[in-house]
C-alpha positions in Angstrom: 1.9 88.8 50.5 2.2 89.4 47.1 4.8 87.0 45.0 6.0 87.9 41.4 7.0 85.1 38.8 10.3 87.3 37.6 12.0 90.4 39.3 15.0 92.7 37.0 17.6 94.5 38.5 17.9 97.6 36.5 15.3 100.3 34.6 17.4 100.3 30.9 15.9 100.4 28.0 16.6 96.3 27.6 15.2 95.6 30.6 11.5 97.6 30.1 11.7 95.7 26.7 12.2 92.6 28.4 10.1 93.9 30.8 6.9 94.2 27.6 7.7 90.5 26.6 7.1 88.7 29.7 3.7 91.0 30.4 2.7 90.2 27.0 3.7 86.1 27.9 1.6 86.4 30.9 4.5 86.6 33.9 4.0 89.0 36.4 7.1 90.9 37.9 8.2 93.7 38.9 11.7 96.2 37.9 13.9 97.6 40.9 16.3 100.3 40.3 18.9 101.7 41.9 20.5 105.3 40.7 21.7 106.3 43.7 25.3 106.1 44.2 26.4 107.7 47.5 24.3 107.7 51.4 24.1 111.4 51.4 23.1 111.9 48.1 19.3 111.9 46.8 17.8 109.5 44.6 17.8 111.0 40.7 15.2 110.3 39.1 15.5 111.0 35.1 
């Protein structure tokens, strides 16, 4: 099992900037997003 030192909720842009300052420190992690809102609607991906 693979472990991750940090984990954000959210793709904005302040998270993927955060995101470049822990990579760049060293952490490894990974960014979940959710964008879908409703059970019958499809995920949108922008």
């Amino acid at each position: 099992m693979e472990g991750y030192d940090v984990v954000l909720i959210g793709a904005g842009h302040n998270a993927l900037v955060c995101a470049a300052y822990l990579v760049k420190a060293g952490y490894s992690g990974v960014i979940a997003n959710l964008l879908q809102k409703f059970k019958h609607e499809k995920p949108n991906f922008r």
